[in-house]
C-alpha positions in Angstrom: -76.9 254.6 -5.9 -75.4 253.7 -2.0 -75.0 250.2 -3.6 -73.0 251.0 -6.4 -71.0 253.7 -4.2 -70.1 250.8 -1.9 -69.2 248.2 -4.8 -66.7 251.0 -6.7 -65.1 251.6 -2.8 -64.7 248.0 -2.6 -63.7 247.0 -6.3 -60.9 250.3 -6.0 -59.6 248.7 -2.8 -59.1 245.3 -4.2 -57.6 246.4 -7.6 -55.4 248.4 -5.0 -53.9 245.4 -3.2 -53.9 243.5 -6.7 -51.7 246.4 -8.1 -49.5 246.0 -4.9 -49.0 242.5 -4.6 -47.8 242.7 -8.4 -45.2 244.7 -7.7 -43.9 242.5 -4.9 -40.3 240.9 -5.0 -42.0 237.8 -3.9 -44.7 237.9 -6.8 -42.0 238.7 -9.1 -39.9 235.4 -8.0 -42.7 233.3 -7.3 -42.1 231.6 -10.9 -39.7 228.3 -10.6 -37.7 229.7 -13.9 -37.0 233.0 -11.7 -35.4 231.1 -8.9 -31.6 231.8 -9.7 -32.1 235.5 -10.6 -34.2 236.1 -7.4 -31.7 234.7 -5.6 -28.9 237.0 -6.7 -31.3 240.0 -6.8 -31.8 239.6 -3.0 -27.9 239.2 -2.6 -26.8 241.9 -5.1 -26.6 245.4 -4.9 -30.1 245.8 -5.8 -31.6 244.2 -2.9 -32.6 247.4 -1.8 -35.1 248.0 -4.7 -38.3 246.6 -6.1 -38.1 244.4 -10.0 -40.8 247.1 -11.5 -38.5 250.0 -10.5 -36.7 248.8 -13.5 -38.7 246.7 -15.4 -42.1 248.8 -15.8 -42.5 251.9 -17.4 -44.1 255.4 -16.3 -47.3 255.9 -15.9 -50.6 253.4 -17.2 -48.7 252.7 -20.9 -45.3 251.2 -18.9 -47.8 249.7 -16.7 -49.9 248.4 -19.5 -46.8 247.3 -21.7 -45.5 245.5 -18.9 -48.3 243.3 -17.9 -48.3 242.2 -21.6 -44.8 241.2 -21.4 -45.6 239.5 -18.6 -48.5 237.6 -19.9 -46.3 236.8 -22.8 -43.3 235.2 -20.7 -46.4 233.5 -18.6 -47.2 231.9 -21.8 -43.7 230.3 -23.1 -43.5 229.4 -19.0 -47.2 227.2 -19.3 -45.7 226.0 -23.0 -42.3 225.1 -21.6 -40.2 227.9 -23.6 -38.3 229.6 -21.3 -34.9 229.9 -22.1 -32.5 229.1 -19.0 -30.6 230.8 -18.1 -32.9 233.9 -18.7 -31.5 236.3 -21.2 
């Protein structure tokens, strides 16, 4: 019971930092197609702000809907499909 009260501590802290770093300007930019629009974004008028305060939804659904449409653009990225400019 200590064991698996230890593991859940450890596995909520990690999905923690995981959640965190997604949400990072620099995770956001870190793909080479993303390189013009994260340079304006730090530029711009919304430099001030972080992508998912735009671009993910309320609560576990935006969250949930977001990473899809993430996973989705990851795809076309690995396939060489990425329109560029991004629309």
């Amino acid at each position: 019971m200590v064991t698996t009260l230890v593991n859940l501590a450890i596995a909520s802290q990690v999905t923690l930092r995981v959640v965190h770093t997604m949400e990072s300007r620099q995770f956001c930019g870190s793909c080479h197609v993303m390189t013009p629009e994260t340079r304006a974004f730090t530029e711009g008028p919304h430099a001030g702000i972080l992508c998912v305060d735009c671009h993910v939804g309320a609560g576990a659904r935006g969250f949930i809907a977001s990473k899809m449409q993430g996973t989705r653009q990851l795809i076309s990225v690995l396939r060489d499909n990425v329109h560029v400019p991004i629309e």
